[in-house]
C-alpha positions as CSV (number, residue, x, y, z in Angstrom):
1,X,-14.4,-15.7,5.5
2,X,-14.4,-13.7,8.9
3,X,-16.6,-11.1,9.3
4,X,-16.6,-7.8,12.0
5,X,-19.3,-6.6,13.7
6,X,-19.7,-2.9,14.3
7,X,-22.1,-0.8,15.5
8,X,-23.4,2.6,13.8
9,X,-26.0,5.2,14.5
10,X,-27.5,6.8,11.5
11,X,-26.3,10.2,10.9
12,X,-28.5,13.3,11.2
13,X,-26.6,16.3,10.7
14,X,-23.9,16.7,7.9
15,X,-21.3,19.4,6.8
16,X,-17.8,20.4,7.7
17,X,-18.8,21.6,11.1
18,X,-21.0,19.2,12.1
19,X,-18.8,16.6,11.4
20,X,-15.6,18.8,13.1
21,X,-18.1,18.5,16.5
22,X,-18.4,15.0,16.0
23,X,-15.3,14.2,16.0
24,X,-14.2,16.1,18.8
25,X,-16.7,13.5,20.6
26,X,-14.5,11.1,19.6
27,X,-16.8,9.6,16.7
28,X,-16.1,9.4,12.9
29,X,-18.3,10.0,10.4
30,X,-19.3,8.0,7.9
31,X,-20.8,6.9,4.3
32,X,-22.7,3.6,2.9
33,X,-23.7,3.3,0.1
34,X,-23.7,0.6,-3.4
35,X,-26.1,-2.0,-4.3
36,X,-27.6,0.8,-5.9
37,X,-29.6,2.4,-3.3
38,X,-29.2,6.2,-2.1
39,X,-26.1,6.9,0.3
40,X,-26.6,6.6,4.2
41,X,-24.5,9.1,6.5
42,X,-23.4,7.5,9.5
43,X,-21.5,7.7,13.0
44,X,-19.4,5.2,14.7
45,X,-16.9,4.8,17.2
46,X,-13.5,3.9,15.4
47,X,-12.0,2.2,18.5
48,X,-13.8,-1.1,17.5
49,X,-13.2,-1.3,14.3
50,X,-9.4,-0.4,14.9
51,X,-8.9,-3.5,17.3
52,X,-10.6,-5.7,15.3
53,X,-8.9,-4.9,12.2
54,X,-5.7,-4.8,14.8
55,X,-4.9,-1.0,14.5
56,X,-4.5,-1.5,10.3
57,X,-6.8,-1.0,6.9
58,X,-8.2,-3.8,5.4
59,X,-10.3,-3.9,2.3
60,X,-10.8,-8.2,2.4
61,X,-12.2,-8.3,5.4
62,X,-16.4,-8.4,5.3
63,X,-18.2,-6.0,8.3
64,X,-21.3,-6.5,9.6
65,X,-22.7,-2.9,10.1
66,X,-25.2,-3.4,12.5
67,X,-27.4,0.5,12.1
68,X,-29.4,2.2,15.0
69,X,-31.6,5.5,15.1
70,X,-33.8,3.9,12.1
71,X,-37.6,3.6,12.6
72,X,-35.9,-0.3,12.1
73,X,-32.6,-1.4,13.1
74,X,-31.0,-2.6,9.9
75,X,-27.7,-4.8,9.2
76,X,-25.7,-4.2,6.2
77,X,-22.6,-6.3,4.5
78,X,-20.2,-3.7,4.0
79,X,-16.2,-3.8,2.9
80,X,-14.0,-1.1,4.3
81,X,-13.7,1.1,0.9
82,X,-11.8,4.8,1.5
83,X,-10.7,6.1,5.1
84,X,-9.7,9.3,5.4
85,X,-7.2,10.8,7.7
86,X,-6.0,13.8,9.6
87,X,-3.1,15.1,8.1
88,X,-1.7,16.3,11.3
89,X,-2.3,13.4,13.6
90,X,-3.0,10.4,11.2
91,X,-6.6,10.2,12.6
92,X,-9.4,8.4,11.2
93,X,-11.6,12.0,9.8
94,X,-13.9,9.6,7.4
95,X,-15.0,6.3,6.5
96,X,-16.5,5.1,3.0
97,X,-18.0,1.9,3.1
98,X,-19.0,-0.5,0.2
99,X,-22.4,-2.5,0.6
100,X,-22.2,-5.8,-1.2
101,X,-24.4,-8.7,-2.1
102,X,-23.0,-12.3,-1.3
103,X,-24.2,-13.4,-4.5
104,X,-22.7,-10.8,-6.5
105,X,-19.0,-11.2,-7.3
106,X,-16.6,-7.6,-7.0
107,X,-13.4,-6.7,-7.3
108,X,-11.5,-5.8,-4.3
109,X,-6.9,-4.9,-4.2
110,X,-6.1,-8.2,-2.1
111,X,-2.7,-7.9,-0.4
112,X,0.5,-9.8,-1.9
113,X,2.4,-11.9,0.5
114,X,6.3,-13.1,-0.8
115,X,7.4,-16.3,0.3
116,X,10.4,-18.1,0.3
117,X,13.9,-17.9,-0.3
118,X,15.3,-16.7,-3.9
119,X,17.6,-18.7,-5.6
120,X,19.7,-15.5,-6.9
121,X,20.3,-14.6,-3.4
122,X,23.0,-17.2,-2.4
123,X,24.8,-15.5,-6.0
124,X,24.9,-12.2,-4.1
125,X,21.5,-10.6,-6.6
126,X,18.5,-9.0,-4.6
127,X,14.5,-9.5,-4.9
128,X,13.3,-6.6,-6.6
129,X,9.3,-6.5,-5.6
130,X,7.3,-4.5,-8.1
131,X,3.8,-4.9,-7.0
132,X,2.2,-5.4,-3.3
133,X,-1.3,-6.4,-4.4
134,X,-3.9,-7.9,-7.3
135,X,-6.8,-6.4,-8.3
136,X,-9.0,-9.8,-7.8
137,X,-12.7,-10.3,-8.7
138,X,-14.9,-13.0,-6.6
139,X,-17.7,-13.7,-4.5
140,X,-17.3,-11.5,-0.9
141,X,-17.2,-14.7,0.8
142,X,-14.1,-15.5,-0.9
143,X,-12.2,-12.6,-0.8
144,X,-8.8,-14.2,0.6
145,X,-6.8,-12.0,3.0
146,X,-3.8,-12.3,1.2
147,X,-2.1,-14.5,-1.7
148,X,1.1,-15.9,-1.3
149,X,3.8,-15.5,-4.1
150,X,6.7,-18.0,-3.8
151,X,10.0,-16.8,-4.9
152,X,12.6,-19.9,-4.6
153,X,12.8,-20.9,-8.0
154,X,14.4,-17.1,-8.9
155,X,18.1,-16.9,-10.0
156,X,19.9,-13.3,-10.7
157,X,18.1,-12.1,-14.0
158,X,14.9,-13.9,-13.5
159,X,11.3,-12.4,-13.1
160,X,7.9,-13.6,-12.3
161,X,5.1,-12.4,-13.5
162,X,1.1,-12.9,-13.0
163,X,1.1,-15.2,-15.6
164,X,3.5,-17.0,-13.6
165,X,1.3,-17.6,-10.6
166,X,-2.0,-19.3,-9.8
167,X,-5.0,-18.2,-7.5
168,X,-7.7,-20.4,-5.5
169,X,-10.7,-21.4,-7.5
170,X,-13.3,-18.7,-7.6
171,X,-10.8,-16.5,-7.8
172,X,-9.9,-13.9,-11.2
173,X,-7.0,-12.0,-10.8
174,X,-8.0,-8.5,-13.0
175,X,-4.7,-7.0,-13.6
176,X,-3.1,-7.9,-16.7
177,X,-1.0,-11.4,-17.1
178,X,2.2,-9.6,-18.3
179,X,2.9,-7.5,-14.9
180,X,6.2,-8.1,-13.3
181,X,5.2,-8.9,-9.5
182,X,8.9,-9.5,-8.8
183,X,12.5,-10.4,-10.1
184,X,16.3,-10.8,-9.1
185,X,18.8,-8.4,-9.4
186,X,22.2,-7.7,-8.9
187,X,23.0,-4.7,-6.4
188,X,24.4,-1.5,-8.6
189,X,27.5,-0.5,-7.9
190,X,29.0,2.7,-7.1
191,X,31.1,5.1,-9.9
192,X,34.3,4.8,-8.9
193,X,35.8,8.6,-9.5
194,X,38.2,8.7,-12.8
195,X,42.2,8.1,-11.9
196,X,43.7,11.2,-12.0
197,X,47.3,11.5,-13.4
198,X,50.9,12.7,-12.2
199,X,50.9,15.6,-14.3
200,X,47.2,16.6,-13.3
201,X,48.0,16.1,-9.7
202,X,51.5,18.1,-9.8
203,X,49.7,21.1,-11.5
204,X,47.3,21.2,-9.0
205,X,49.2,21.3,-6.2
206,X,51.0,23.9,-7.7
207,X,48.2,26.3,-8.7
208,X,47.0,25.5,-4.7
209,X,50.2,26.5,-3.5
210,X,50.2,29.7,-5.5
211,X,46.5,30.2,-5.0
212,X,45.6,30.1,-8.8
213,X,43.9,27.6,-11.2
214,X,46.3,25.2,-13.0
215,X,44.1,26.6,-16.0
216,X,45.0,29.9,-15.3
217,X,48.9,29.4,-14.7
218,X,49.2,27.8,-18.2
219,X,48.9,30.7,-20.3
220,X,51.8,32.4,-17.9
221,X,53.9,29.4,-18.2
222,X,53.7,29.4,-22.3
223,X,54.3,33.0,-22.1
224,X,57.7,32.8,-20.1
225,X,58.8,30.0,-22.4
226,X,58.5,32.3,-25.3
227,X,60.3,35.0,-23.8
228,X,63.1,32.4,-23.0
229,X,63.4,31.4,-26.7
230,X,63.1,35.2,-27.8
231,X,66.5,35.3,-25.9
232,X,68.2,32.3,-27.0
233,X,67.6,33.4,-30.7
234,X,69.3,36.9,-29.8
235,X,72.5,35.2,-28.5
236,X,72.9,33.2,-31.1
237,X,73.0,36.8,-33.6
């Protein structure tokens, strides 16, 4: 597994304001702790880290923190566990980090990577991805950066699940067996608006020309009918 060297100075004052002035000298702060021993506030320059994780977050990749300002300089095995950011400008504010042992396996979210082309596709269906990531339990040494998740074999309807797929020896995938990671689906399609008929559109227009409601120039119409046949009946006596 590759491993990141970075360098940190123990931390010696802590708070909201100290950690506002540290910033502004362009450091983060910082927290290690795990392996149950006591939490150690730390500073570091982010820069480092950022290249060599190339400007992303990754929780599989193992860091050498190398620690100064000790009566000893120390090196710790740490995994990238929480970073915090600036709301504003996205900025790294604070860093957790997780100390492991190498001979102690943990659970880590390792990155899902889709491969292949989908079967359903050529039928005019779509690859509906449910989940991005496994909750996997190993040794740090073989924490993988990603596992690859082949979707050929999928026609429209079909899914794949955990179950379906198989990991690198030392390897436990954590999440339960029955998760969807993935299936084919066809595209919805849009509600085509109900037909509307002759009649409908005739009244319509009507009450639009006359600037009423076809709802409201009903009642008017029935009435004049029944005046009509009030009439009728009086010539015929």
């Amino acid at each position: 597994m590759e491993k990141i060297t970075l360098q940190a100075e123990l931390r010696q004052s802590r708070g909201t304001n100290a950690n506002r002035r540290l910033r502004l000298r362009g450091l983060v702060p910082a927290v290690v702790y795990g392996r149950g021993s006591d939490p150690v506030s730390l500073q570091f320059n982010p820069k480092s880290l950022l290249q060599a994780l190339q400007g992303g977050e990754s929780a599989t990749r193992l860091i050498s923190l190398d620690i100064s300002g000790t009566k000893k300089d120390s090196s710790r095995l740490v995994l990238l566990k929480e970073v915090q950011r600036d709301p504003l400008t996205q900025a790294w504010s604070h860093v957790d980090f997780l100390e492991v042992n190498m001979k102690e396996a943990i659970t880590v979210p390792v990155p899902l990577r889709y491969v292949g082309k989908a079967a359903g596709l050529v039928q005019g269906g779509i690859v509906d991805i449910q989940r991005r990531q496994l909750n996997i339990s190993c040794l740090p040494a073989d924490i993988p950066t990603h596992i690859d998740v082949d979707v050929t074999q999928l026609n429209i309807g079909d899914s794949l699940h955990i179950s379906d797929i198989q990991v690198a020896a030392g390897l436990t995938i954590v999440d339960s067996a029955h998760l969807t990671l993935a299936t084919v689906v066809v595209p919805g399609k849009e509600e085509e608006p109900a037909a509307v008929s002759e009649e409908e559109a005739a009244a319509a227009e009507a009450a639009a020309a006359e600037g009423e409601q076809p709802a409201a120039a009903k009642p008017e119409a029935e009435a004049d009918a029944k005046e009509k046949d009030k009439e009728k009946e009086k010539e015929k006596t």
